[in-house]
C-alpha atoms as one frame of an Amber mdcrd trajectory, in Angstrom:
protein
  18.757 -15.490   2.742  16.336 -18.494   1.969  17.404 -19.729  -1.361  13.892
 -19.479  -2.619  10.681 -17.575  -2.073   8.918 -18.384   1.261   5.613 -19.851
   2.207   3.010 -16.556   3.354   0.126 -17.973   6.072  -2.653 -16.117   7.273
  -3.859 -15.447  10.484  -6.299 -12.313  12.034  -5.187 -10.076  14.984  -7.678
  -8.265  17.669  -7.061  -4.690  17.082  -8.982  -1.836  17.849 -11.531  -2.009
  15.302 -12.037  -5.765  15.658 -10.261  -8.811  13.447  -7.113  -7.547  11.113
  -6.474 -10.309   8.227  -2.926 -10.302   7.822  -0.559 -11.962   5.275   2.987
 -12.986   6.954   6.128 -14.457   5.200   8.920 -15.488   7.185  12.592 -17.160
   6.781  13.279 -19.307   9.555  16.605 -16.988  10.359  15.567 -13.530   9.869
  18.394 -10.719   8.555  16.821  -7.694   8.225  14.243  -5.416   9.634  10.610
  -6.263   9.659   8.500  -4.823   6.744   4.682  -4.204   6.903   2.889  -3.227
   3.772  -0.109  -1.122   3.190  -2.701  -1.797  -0.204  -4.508   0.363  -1.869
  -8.047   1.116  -1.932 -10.364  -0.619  -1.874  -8.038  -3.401  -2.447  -7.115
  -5.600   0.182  -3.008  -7.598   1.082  -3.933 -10.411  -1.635  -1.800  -7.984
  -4.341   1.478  -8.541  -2.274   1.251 -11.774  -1.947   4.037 -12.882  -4.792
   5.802 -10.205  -3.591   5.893 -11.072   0.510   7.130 -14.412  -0.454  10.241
 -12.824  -2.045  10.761 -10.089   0.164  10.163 -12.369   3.190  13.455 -14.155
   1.834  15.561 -12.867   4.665  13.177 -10.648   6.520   9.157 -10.674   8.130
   6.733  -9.389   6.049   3.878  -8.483   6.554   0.311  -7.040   4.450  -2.248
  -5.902   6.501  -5.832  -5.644   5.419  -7.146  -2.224   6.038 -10.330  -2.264
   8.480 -13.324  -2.066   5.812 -11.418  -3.678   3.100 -10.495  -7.300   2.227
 -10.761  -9.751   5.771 -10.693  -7.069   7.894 -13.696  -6.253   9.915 -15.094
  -3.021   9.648 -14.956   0.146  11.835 -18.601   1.729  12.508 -17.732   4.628
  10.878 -15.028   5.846   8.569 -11.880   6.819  10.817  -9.814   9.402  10.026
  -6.180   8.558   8.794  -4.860   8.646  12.435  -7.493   5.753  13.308  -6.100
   3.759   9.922  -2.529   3.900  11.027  -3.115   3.358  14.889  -4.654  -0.043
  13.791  -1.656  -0.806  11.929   0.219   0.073  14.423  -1.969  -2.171  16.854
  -1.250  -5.117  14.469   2.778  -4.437  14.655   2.305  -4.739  18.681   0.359
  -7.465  18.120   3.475  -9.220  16.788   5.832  -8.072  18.682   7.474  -5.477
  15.831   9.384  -3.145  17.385  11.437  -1.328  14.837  10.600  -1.506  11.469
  10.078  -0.823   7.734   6.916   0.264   5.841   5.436   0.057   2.497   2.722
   1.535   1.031   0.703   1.891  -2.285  -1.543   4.685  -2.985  -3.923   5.034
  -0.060  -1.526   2.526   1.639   1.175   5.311   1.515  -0.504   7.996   3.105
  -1.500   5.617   5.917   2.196   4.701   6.179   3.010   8.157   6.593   0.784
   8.652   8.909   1.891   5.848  10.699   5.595   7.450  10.809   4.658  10.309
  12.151   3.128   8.520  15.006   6.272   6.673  15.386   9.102   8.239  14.315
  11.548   6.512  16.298  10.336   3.359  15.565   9.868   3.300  11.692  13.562
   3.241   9.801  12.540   3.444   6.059   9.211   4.104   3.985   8.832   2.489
   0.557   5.806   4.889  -1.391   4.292   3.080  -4.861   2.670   6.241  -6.308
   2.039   9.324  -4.717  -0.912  11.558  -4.660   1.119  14.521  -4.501  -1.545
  16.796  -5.151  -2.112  20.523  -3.965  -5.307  21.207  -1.505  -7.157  21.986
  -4.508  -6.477  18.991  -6.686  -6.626  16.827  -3.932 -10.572  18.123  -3.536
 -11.162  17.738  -7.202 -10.222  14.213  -7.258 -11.572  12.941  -4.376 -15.369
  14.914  -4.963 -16.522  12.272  -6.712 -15.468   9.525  -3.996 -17.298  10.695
  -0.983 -20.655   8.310  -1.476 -21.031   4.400  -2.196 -21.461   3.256  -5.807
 -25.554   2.911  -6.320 -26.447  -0.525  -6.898 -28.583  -1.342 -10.196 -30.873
  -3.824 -10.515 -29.411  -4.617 -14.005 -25.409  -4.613 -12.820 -24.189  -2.392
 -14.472 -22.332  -0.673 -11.900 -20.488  -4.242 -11.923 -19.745  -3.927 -15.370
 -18.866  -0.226 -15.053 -16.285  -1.278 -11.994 -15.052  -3.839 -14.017 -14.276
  -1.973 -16.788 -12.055   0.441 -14.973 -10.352  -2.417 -13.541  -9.335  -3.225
 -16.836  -8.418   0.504 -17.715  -5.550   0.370 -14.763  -4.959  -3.307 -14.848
  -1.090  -2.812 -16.223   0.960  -4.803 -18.405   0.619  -9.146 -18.106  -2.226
  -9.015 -16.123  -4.809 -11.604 -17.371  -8.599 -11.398 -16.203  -8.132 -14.308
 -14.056  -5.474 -12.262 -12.295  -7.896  -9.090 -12.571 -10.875 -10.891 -11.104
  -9.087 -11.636  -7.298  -8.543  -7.544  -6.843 -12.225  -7.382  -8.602 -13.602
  -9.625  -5.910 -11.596  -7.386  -2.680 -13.636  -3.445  -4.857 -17.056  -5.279
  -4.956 -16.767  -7.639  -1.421 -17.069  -4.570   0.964 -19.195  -2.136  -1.778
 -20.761   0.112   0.646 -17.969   1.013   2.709 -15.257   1.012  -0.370 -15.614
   4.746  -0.273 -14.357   5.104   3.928 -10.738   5.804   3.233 -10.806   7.858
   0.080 -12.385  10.105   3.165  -9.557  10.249   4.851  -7.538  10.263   1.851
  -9.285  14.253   1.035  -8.328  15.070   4.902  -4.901  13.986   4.641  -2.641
  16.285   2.420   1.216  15.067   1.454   2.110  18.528   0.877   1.188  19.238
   4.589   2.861  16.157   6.338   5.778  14.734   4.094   7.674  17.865   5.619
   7.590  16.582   9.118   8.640  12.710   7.910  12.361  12.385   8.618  13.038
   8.756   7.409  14.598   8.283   3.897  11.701   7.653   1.395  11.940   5.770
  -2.162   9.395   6.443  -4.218   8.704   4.329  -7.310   6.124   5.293 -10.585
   4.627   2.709 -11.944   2.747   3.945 -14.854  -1.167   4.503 -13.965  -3.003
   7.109 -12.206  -1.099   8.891  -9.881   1.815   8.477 -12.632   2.212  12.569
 -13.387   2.200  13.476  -9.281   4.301  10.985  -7.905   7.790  12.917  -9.741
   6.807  15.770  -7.263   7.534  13.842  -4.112  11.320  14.539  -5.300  11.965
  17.322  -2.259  10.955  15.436   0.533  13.095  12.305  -0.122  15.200  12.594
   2.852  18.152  11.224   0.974  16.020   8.863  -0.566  15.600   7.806  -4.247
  12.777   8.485  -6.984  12.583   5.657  -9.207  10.290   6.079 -12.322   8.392
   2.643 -13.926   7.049   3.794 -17.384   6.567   0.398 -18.569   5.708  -1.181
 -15.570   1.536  -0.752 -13.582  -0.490  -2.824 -11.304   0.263  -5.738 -10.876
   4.133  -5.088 -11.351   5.237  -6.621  -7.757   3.247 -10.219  -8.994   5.737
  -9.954 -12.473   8.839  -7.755 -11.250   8.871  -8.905  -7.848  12.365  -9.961
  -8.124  13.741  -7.008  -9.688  11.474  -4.893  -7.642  12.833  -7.222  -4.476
  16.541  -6.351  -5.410  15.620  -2.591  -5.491  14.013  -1.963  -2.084  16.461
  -4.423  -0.132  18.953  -1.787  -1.733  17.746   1.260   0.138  16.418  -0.835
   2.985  19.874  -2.383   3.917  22.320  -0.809   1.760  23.392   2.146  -0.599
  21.321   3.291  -3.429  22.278   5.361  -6.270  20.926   8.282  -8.221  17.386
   8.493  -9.773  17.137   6.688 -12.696  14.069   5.226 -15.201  13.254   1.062
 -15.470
């Protein structure tokens, strides 16, 4: 294992709905299996960028920008969660990954789901950072209000109002000029921000985890999806659910060493029973 985090480039990959911006951290003498990693929405790879450099220690990693968000170019419409994960899947050919890990927060979990399902024998292990474990009826509540584009004022105050909730789910440490490079990826690509929450309403947990056969650790970090992620529990696999209380956004940029030690655990080794951080 390098003795110290590695260097992460940049480069973009033709996939299928154009350029994919991707983040990639390598040792020179990799140990371990590959592991690609999913953002949230309408974030983009810039938030695991501390964190590929230390994971990338003795394995490639990898954060893709989903098409529509961050680098990526856009898709003409929005795809379905299928389309999502077949152009991650297009960027792991791309590279030559073969078998393989995944991570994913938020929307970036259900598209590596998604993606496991399409590839069963290829993924090994799925790391989830909070789950939207909600039933068909929650899952329509929350999502009603996310089917348009924000309406642009003349004034900005929808950039004031979007910058405001930043700050409501911004977690622990996280100083505004840490807050402003995830403000930057919500307000770059405004009209299509909305695209994968979409195919977040299509695509229910409760109606695929059951057909996922890898092991699955789940952590909580405390913010929104805090309360539903504890009910992922039953589709584990032999997995672990660890719960973060103290910990939010922007923990893999402040815990990524302890959050490092915790995934290479289940990834490569034994893990224990759930506990609380």
């Amino acid at each position: 294992m390098n003795a110290g985090p590695v260097s992460v480039r940049r480069q973009y990959i033709d996939g299928r709905f154009g350029q994919m911006h991707v983040r990639i951290a390598e040792p020179d003498t990799p140990t371990a299996l590959p592991l690609m990693c999913f953002h949230l929405s309408p974030f983009s790879g810039q938030m695991y960028e501390t964190w590929l450099g230390e994971i990338g220690r003795d394995r490639l990693a990898v954060a893709v920008d989903t098409p529509g968000y961050g680098y990526s170019d856009s898709p003409s419409a929005p795809p379905p969660m299928e389309e999502y994960a077949g152009a991650m899947a297009d960027v792991a050919d791309a590279l030559d990954i073969t078998d393989f890990d995944l991570m994913g927060f938020h929307t970036g979990g259900r598209i590596a789901v998604q993606l496991a399902l399409l590839r069963p024998d290829a993924i090994k292990h799925i790391v989830l950072v909070g789950v939207g474990m909600y039933s068909r009826e929650e899952q329509t509540k929350h999502y009603a209000s996310m089917d348009t584009s924000e309406a642009l004022q003349e004034d900005g105050s929808h950039l004031l109002a979007t910058w405001q909730n930043s700050v409501r789910w911004r977690g622990p440490h996280r100083n505004n000029d840490e807050l402003m490079k995830s403000f930057i990826d919500i307000i770059r690509n405004h009209d299509k921000n909305h695209w994968a929450y979409k195919a977040n309403k299509e695509f229910s947990y409760v109606e695929n985890l059951p057909q996922v056969t890898q092991p699955i650790l789940a952590l909580n970090p405390r913010d929104d999806l805090y309360p539903y992620t504890p009910r992922v529990a039953p589709y584990l696999n032999g997995g672990q659910l660890i719960d973060m209380p103290d910990w939010g956004l922007g923990f893999l940029d402040y815990h990524s060493q302890e959050t490092a030690k915790m995934v290479r655990t289940f990834l490569d080794g034994e893990w224990g029973v759930p506990r609380k951080i």
